[in-house]
Structures are given as structure tokens and as C-alpha cells.
Biopython code that builds the backbone (N, CA, C, O; Angstrom):
import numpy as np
from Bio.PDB.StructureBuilder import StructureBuilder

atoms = [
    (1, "UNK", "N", (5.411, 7.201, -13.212)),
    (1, "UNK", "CA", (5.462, 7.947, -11.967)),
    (1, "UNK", "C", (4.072, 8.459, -11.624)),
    (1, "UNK", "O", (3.321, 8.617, -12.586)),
    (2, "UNK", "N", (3.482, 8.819, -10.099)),
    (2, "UNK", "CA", (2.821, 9.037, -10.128)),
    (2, "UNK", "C", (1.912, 10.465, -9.999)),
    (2, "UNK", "O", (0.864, 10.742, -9.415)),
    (3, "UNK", "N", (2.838, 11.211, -10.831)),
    (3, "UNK", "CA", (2.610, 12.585, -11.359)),
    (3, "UNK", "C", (2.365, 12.880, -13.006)),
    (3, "UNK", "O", (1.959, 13.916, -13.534)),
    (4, "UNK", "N", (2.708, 11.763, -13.548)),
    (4, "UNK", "CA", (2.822, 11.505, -14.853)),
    (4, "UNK", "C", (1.470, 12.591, -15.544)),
    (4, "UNK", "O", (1.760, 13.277, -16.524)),
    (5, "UNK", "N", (0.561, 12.641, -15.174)),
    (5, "UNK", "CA", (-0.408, 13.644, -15.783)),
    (5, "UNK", "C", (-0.896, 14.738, -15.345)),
    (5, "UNK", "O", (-1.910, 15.233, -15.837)),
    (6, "UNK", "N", (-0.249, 15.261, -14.372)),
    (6, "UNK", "CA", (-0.267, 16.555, -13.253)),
    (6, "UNK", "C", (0.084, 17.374, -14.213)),
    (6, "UNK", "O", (0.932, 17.143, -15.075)),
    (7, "UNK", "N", (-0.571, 18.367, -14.083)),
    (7, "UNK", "CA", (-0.091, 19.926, -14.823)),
    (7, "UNK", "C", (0.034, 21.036, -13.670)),
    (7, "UNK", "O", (-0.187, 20.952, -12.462)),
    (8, "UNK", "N", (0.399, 21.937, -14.343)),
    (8, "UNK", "CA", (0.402, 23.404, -12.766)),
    (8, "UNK", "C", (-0.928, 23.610, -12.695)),
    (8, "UNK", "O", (-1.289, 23.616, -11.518)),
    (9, "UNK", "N", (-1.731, 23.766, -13.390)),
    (9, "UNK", "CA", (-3.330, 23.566, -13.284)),
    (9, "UNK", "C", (-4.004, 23.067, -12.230)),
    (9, "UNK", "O", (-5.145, 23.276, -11.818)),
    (10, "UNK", "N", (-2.774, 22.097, -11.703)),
    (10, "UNK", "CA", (-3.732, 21.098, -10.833)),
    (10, "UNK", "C", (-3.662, 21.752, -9.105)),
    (10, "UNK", "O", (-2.679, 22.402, -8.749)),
    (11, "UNK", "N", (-4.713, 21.499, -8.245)),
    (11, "UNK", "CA", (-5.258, 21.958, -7.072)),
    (11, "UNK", "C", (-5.035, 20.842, -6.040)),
    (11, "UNK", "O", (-5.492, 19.782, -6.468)),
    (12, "UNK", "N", (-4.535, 20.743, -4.936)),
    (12, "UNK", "CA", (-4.728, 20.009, -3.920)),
    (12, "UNK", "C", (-5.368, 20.498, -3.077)),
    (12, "UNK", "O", (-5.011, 21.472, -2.414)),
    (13, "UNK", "N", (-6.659, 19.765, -2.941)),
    (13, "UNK", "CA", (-7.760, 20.218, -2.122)),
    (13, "UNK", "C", (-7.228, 20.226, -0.687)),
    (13, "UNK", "O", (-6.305, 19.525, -0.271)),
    (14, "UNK", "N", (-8.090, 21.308, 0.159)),
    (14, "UNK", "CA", (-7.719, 21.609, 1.521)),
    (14, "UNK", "C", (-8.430, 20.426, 2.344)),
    (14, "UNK", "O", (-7.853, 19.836, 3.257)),
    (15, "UNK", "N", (-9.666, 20.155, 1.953)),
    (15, "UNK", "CA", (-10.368, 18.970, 2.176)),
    (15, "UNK", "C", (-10.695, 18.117, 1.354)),
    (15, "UNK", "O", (-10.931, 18.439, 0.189)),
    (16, "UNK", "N", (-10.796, 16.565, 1.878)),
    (16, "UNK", "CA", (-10.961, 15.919, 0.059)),
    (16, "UNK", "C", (-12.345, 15.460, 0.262)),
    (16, "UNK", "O", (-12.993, 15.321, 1.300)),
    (17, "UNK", "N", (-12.794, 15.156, -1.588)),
    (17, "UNK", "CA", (-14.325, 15.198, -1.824)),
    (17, "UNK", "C", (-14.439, 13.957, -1.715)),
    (17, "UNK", "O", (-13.552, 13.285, -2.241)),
    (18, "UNK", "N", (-15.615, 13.215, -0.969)),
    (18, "UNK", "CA", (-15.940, 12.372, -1.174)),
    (18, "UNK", "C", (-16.680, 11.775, -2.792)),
    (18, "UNK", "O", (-17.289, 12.464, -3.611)),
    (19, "UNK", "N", (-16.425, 10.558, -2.851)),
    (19, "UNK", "CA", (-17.071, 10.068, -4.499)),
    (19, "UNK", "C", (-17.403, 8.781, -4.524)),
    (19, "UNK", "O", (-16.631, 7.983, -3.994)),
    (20, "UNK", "N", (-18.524, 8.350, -5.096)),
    (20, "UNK", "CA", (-18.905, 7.423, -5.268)),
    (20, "UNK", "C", (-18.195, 6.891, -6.580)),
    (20, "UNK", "O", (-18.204, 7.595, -7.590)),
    (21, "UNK", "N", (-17.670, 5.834, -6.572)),
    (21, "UNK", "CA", (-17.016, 5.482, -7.666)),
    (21, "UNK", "C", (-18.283, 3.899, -8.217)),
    (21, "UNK", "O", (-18.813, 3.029, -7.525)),
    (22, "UNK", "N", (-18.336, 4.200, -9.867)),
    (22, "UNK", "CA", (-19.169, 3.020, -10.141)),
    (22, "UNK", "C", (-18.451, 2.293, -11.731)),
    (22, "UNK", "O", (-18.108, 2.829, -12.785)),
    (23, "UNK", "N", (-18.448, 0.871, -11.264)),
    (23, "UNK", "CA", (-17.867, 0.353, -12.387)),
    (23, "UNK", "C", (-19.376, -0.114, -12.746)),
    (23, "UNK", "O", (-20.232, -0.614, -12.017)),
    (24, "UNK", "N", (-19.415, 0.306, -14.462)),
    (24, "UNK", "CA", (-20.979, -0.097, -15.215)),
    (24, "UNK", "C", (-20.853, -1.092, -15.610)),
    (24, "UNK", "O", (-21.850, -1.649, -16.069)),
    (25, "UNK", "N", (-19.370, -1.882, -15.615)),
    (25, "UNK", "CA", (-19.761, -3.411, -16.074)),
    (25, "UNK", "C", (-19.990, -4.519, -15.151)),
    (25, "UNK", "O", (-20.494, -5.615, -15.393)),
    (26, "UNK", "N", (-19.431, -3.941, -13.792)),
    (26, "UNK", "CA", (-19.608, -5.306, -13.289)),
    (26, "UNK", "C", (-21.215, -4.471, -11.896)),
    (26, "UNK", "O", (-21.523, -4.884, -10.778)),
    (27, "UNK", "N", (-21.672, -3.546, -12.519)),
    (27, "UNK", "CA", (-22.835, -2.780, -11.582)),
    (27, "UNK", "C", (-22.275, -2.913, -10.100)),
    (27, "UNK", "O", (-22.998, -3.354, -9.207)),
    (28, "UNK", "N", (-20.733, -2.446, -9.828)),
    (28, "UNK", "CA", (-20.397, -1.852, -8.247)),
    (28, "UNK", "C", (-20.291, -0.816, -7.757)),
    (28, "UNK", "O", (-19.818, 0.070, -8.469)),
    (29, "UNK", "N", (-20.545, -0.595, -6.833)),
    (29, "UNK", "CA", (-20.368, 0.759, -6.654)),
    (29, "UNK", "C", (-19.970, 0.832, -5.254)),
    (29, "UNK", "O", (-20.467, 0.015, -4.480)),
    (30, "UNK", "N", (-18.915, 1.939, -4.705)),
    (30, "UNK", "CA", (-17.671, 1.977, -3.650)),
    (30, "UNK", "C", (-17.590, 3.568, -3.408)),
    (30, "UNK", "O", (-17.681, 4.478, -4.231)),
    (31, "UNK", "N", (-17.439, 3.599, -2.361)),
    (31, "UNK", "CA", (-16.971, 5.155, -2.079)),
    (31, "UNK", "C", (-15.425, 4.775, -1.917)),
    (31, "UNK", "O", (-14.946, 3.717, -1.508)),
    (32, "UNK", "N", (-14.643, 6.184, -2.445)),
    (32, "UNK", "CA", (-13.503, 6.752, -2.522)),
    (32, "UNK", "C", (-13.116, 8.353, -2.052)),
    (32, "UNK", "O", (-14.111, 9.074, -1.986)),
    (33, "UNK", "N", (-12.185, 8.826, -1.810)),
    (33, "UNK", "CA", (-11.767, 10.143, -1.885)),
    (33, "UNK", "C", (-11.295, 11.061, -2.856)),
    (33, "UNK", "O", (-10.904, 10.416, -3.829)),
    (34, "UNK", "N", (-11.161, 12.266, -3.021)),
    (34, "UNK", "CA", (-10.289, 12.915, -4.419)),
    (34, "UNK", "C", (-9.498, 14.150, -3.439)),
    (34, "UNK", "O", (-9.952, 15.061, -2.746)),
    (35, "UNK", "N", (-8.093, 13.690, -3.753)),
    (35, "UNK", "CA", (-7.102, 14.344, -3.023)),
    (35, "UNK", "C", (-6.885, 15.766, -3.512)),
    (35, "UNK", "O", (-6.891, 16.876, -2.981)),
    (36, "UNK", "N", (-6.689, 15.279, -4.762)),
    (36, "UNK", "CA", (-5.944, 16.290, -5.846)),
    (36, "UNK", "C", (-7.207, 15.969, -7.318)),
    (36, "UNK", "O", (-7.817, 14.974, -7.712)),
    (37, "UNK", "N", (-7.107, 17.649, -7.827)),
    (37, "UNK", "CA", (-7.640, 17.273, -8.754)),
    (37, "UNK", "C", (-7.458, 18.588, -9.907)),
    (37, "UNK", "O", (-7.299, 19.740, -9.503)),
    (38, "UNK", "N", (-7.494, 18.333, -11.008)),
    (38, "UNK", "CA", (-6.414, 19.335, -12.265)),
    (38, "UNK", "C", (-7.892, 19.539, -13.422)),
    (38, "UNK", "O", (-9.053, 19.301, -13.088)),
    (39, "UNK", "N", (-7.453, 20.022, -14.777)),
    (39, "UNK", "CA", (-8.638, 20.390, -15.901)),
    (39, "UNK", "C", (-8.745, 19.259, -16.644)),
    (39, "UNK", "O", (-9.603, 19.086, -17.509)),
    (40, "UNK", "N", (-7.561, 18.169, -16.208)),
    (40, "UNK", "CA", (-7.243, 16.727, -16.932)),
    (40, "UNK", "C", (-7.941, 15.532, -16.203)),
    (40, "UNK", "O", (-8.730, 14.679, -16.608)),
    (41, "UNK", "N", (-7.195, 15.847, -14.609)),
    (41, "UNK", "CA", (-7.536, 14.292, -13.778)),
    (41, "UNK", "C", (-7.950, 14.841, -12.628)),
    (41, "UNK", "O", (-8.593, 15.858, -12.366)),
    (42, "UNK", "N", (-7.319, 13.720, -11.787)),
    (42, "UNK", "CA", (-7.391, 13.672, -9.964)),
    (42, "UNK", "C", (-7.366, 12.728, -9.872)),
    (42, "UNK", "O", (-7.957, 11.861, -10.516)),
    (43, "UNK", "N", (-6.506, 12.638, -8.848)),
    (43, "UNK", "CA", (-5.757, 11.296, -7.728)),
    (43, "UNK", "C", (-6.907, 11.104, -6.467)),
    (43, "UNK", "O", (-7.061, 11.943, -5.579)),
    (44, "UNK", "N", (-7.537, 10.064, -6.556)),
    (44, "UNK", "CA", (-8.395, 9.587, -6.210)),
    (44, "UNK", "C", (-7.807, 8.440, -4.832)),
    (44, "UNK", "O", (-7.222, 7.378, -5.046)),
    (45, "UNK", "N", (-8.091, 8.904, -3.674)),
    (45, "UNK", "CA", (-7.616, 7.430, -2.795)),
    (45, "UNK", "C", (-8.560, 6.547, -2.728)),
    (45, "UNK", "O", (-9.648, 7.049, -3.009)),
    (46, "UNK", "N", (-8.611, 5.356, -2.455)),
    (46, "UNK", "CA", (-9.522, 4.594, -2.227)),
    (46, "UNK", "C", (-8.779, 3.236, -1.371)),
    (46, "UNK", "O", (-7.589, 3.040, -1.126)),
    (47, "UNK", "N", (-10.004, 2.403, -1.036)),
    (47, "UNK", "CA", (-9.427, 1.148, -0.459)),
    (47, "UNK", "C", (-9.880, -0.079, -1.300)),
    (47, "UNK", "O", (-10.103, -1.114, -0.673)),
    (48, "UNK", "N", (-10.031, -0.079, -2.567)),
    (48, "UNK", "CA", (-10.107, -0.410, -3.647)),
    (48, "UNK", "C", (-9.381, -0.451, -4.441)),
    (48, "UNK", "O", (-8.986, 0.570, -5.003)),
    (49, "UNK", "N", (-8.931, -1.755, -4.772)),
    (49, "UNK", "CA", (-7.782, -1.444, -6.397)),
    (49, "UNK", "C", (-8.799, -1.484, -7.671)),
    (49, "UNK", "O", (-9.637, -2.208, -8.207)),
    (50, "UNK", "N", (-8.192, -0.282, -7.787)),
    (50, "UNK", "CA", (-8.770, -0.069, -9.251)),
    (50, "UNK", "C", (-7.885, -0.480, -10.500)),
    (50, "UNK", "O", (-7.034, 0.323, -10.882)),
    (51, "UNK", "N", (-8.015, -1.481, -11.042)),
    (51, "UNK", "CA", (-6.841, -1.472, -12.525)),
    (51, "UNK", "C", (-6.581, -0.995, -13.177)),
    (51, "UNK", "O", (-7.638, -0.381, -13.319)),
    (52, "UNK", "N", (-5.764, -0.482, -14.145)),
    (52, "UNK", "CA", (-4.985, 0.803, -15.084)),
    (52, "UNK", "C", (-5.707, 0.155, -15.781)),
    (52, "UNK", "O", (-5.906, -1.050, -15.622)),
    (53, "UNK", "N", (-6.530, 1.302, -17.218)),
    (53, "UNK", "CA", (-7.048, 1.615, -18.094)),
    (53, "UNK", "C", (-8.957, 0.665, -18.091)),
    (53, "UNK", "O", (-9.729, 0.264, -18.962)),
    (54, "UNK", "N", (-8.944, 0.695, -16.913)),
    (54, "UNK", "CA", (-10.332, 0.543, -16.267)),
    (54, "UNK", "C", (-11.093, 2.078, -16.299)),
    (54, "UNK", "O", (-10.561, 3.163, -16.064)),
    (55, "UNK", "N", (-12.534, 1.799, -16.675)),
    (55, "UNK", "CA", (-13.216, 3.359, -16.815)),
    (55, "UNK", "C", (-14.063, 3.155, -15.829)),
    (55, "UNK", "O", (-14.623, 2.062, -15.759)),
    (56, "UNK", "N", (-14.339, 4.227, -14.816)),
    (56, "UNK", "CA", (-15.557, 4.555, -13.550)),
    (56, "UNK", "C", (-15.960, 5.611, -14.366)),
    (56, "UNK", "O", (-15.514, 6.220, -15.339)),
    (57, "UNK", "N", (-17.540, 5.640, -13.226)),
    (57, "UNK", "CA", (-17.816, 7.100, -13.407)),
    (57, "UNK", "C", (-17.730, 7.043, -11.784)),
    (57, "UNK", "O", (-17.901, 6.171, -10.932)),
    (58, "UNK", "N", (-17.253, 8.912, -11.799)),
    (58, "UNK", "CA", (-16.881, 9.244, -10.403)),
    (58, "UNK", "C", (-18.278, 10.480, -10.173)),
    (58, "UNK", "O", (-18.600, 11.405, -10.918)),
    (59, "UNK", "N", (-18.962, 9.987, -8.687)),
    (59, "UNK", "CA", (-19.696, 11.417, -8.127)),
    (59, "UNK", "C", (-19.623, 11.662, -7.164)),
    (59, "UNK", "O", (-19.631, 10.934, -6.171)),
    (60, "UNK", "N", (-19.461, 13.685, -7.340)),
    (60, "UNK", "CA", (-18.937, 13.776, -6.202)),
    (60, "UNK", "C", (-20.341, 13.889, -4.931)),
    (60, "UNK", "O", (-21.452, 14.388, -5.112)),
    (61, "UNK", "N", (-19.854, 13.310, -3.806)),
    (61, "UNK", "CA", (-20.910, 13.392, -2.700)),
    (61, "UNK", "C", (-21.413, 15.088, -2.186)),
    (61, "UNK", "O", (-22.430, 15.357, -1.547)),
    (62, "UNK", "N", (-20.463, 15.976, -2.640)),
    (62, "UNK", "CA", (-20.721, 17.385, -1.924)),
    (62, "UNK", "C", (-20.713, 18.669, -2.926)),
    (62, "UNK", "O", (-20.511, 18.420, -4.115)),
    (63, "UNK", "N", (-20.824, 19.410, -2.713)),
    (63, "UNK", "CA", (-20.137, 20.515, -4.298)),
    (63, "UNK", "C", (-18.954, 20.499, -4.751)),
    (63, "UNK", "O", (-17.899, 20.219, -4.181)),
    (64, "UNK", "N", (-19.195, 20.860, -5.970)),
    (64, "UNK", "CA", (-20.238, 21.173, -7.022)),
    (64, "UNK", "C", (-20.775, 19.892, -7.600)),
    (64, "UNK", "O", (-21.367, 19.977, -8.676)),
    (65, "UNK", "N", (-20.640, 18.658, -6.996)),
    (65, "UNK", "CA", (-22.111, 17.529, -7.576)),
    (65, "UNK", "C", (-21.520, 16.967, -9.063)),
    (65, "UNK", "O", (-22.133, 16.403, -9.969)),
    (66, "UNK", "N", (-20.470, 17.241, -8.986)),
    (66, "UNK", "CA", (-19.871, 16.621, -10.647)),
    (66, "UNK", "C", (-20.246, 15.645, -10.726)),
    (66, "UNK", "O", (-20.847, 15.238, -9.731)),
    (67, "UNK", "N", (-20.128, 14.726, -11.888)),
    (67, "UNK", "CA", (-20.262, 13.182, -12.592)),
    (67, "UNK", "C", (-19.426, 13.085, -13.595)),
    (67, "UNK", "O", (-19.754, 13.778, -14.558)),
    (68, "UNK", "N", (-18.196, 12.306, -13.755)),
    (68, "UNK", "CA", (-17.272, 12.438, -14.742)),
    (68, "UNK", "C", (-16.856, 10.784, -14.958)),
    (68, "UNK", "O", (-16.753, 9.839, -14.176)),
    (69, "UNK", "N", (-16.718, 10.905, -16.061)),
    (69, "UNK", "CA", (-15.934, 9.503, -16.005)),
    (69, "UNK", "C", (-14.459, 9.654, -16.203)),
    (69, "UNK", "O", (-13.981, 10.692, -16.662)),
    (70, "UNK", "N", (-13.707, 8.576, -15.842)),
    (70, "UNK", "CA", (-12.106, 8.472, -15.716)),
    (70, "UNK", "C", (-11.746, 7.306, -16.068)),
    (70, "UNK", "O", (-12.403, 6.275, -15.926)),
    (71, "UNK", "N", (-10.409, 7.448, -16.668)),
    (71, "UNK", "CA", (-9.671, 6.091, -16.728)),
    (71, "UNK", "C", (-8.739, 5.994, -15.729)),
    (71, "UNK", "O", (-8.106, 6.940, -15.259)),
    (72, "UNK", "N", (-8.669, 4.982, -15.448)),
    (72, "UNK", "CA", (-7.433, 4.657, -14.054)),
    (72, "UNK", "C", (-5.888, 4.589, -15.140)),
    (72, "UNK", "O", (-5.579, 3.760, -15.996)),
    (73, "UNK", "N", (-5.181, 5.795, -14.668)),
    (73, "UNK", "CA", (-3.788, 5.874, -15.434)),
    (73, "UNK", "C", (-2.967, 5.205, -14.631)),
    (73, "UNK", "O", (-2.651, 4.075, -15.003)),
    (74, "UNK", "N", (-2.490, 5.646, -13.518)),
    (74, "UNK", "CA", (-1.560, 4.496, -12.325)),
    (74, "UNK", "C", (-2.331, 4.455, -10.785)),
    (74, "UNK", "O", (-3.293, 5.130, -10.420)),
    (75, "UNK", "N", (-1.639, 3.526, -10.094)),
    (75, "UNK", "CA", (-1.954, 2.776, -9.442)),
    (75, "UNK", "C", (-0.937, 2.618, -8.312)),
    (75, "UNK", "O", (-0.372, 1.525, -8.260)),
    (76, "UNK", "N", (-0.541, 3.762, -7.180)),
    (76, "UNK", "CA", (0.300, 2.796, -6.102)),
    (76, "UNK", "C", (-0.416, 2.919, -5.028)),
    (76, "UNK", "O", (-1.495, 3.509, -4.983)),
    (77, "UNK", "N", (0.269, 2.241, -3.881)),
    (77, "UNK", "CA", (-0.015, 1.912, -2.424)),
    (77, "UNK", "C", (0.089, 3.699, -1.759)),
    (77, "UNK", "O", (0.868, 4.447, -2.350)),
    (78, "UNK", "N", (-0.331, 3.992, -1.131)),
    (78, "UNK", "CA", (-0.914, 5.296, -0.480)),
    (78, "UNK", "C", (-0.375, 4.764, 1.066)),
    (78, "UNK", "O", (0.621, 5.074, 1.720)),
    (79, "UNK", "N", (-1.389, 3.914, 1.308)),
    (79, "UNK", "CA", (-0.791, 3.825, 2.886)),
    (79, "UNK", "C", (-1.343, 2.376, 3.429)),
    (79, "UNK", "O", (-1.570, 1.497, 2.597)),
    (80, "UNK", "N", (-1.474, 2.224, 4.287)),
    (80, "UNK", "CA", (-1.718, 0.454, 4.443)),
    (80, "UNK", "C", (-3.326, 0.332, 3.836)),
    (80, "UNK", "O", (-4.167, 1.133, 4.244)),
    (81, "UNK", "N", (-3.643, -0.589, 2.966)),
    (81, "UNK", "CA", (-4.913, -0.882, 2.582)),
    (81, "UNK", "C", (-5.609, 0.327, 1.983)),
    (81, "UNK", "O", (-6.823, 0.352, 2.186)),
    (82, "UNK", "N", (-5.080, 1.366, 1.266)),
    (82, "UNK", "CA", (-5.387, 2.397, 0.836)),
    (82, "UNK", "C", (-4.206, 2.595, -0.620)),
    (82, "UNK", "O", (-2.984, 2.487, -0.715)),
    (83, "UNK", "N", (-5.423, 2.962, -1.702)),
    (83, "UNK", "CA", (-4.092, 3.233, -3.041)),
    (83, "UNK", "C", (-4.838, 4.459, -3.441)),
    (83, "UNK", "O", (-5.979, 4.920, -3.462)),
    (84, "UNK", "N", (-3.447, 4.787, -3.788)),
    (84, "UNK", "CA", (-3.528, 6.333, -4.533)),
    (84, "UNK", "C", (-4.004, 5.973, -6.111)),
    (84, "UNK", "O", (-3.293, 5.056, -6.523)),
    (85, "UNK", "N", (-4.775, 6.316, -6.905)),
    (85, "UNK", "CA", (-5.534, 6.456, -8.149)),
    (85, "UNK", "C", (-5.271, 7.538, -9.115)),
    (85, "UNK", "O", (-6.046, 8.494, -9.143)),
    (86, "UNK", "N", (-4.211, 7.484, -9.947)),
    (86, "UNK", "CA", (-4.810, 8.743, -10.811)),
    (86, "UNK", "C", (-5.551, 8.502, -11.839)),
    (86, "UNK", "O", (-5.100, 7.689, -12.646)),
    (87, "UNK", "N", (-6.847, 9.107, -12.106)),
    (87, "UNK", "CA", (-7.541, 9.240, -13.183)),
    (87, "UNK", "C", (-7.638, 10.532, -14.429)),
    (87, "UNK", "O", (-7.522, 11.753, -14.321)),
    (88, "UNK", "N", (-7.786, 10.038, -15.093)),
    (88, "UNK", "CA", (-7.804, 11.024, -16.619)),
    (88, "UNK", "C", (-9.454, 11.332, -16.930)),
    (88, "UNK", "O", (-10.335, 10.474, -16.982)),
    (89, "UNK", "N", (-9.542, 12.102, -17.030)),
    (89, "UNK", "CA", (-11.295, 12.411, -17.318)),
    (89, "UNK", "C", (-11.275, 11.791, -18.788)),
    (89, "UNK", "O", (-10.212, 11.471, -19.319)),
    (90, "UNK", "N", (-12.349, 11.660, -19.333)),
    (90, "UNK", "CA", (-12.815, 11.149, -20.444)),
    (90, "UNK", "C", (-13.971, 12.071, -21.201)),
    (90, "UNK", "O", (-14.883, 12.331, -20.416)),
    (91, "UNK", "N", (-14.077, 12.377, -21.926)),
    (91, "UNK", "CA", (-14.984, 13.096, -22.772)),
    (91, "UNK", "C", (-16.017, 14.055, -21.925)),
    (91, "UNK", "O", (-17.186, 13.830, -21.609)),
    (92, "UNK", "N", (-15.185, 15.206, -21.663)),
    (92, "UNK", "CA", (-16.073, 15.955, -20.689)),
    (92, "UNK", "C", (-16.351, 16.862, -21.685)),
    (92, "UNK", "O", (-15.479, 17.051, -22.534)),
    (93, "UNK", "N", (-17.853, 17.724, -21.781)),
    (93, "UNK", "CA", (-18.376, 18.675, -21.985)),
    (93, "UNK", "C", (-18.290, 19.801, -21.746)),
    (93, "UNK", "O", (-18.450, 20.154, -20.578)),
    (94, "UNK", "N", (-18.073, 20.543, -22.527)),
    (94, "UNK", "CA", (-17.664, 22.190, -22.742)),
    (94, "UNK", "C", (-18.472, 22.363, -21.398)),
    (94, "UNK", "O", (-17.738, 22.942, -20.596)),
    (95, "UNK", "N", (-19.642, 22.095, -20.874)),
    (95, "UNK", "CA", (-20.402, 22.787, -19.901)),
    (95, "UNK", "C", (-19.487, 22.327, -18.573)),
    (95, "UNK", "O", (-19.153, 23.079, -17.657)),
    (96, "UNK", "N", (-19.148, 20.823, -18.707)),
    (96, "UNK", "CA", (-18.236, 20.056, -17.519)),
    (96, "UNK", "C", (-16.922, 21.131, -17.111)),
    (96, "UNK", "O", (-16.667, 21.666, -16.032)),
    (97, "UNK", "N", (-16.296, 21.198, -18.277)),
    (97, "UNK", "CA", (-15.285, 21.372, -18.293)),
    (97, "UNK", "C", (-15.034, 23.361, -18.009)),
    (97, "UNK", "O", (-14.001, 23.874, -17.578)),
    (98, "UNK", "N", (-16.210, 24.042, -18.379)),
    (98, "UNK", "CA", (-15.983, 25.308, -17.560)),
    (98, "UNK", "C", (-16.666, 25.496, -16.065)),
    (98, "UNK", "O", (-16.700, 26.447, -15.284)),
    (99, "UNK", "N", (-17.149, 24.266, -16.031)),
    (99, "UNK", "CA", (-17.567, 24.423, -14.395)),
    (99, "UNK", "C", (-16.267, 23.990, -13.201)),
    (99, "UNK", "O", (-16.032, 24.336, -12.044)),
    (100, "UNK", "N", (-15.623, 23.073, -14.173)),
    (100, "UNK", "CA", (-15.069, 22.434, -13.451)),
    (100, "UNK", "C", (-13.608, 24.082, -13.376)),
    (100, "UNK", "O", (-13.449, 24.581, -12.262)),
    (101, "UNK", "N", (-13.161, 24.396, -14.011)),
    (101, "UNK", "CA", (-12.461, 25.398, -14.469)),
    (101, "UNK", "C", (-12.861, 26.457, -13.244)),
    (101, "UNK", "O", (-12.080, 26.621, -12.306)),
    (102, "UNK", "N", (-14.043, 27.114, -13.314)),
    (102, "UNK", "CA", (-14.341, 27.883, -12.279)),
    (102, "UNK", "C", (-14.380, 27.110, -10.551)),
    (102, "UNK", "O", (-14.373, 27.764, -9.507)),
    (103, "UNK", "N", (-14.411, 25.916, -10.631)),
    (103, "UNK", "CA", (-14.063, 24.954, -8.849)),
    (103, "UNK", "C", (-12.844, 25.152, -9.009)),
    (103, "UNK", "O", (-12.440, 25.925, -8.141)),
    (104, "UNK", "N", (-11.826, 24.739, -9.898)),
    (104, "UNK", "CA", (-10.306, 25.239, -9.366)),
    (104, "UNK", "C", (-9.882, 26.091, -9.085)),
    (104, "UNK", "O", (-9.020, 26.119, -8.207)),
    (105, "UNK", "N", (-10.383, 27.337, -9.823)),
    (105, "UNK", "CA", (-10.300, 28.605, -9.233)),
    (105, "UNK", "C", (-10.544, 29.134, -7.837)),
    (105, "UNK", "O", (-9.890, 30.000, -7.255)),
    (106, "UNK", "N", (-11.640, 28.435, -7.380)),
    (106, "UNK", "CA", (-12.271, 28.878, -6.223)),
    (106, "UNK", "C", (-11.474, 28.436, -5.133)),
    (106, "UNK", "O", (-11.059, 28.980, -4.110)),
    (107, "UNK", "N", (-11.335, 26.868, -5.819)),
    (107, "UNK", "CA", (-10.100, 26.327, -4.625)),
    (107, "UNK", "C", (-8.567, 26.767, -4.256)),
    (107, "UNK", "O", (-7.913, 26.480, -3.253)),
    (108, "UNK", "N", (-8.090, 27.807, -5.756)),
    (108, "UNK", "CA", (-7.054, 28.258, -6.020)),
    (108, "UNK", "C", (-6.655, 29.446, -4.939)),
    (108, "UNK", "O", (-5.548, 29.919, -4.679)),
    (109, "UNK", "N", (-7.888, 29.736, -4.438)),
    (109, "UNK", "CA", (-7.977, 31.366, -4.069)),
    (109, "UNK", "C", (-8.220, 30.896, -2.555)),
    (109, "UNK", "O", (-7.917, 31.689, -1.664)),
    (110, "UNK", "N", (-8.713, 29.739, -2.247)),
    (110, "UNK", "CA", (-8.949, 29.726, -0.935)),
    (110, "UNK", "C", (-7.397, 28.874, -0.069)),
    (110, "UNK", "O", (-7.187, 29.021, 1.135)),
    (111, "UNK", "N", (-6.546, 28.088, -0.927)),
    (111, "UNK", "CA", (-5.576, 27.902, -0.717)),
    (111, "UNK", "C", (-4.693, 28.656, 0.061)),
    (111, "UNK", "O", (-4.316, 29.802, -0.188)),
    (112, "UNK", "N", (-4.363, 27.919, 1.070)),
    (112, "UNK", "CA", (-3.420, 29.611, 1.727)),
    (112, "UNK", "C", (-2.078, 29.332, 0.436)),
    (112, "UNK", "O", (-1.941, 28.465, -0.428)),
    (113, "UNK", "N", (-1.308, 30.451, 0.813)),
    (113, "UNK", "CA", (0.107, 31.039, -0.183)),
    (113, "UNK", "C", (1.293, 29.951, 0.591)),
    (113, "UNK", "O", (1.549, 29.669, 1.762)),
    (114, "UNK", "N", (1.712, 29.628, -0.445)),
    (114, "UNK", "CA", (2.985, 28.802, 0.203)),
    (114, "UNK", "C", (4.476, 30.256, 0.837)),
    (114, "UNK", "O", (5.526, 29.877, 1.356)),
]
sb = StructureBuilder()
sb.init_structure("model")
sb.init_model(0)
sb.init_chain("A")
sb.init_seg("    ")
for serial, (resi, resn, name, xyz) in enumerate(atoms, 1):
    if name == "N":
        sb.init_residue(resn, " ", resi, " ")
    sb.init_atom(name, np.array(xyz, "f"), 0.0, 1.0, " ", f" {name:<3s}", serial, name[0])
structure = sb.get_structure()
């Protein structure tokens, strides 16, 4: 399913970040979107199929300027010529990983209240 690695942790951005997505083996590189994004992953749209257990590194075009790499966990259709992506971060750094901690927050708070 394609919630399978969502936690309550996770944030749906009010606006989504643009990202350069780069595969290092075959040297491509593609812009994508990040819809949603948690302390684990983010669902990434793109007009690109990306294959399950394929690794990018993702950057983001705007703040906070992250660089993370991900594995592609699933894979469906989003909307015509557009797929939804979820990715799993991969070996992020204590420094990654409390920055990234303090952006959810920020986004947490600017969220209006359901």
C-alpha cells in the first residue's frame, strides 16, 4: 500500500519542494516534487518511473537545501503521466536527521488545524 512507511511523524507540505533527483549509475538527473515528507521518507511525484529498491540522491531546490539519498519503496500512478514515489532515506546523519526534525516542526506549526 501506498502508506506502507508513513508514521504520524509525517507532514504534508502546504507547498511541495522541488528536487532534483540523480541516479549515480546511469549519471541522470530529473526534476521531481516532494508532497509529503516524515523522519523516515517522502512521497516524491515525478514524471519519471522510478523502480522499487532503486537508490537516488534527492536535492532539494529551496529550503532547507537538503541532500539525502532514498530508496524507491513503491511505486503507483498519481495522475496521468505522473507517479507517486515513496522513498525511505538511507543513512542519514545525526546532523541530517536533527535538521530535518526541526523542518517538520516548522511545517507542523504552520499547517492550519484540521
Amino acid at each position: 500500500m501506498a502508506d506502507e512507511f508513513r508514521t504520524d511523524d509525517g507532514v504534508r507540505l502546504r507547498k511541495f519542494i522541488d528536487v532534483v533527483v540523480e541516479d549515480k549509475v546511469s549519471f541522470t538527473l530529473f526534476r521531481a516534487s516532494i508532497a509529503d515528507i516524515s523522519p523516515t521518507g517522502m512521497r516524491v511525484l515525478s514524471e519519471q518511473y522510478l523502480p522499487k529498491r532503486t537508490v537516488y540522491t534527492f536535492s532539494f531546490k529551496r529550503a532547507p537545501f537538503f541532500v539525502f539519498r532514498g530508496e524507491v519503496r513503491w511505486v503507483e500512478t498519481f495522475e496521468r503521466d505522473v507517479f507517486a514515489v515513496g522513498v525511505q532515506f538511507l543513512d542519514l546523519s545525526a546532523d541530517d536527521q536533527a535538521r530535518l526534525t526541526e523542518f517538520l516542526e516548522i511545517e507542523r506549526q504552520r499547517a492550519p488545524s484540521a
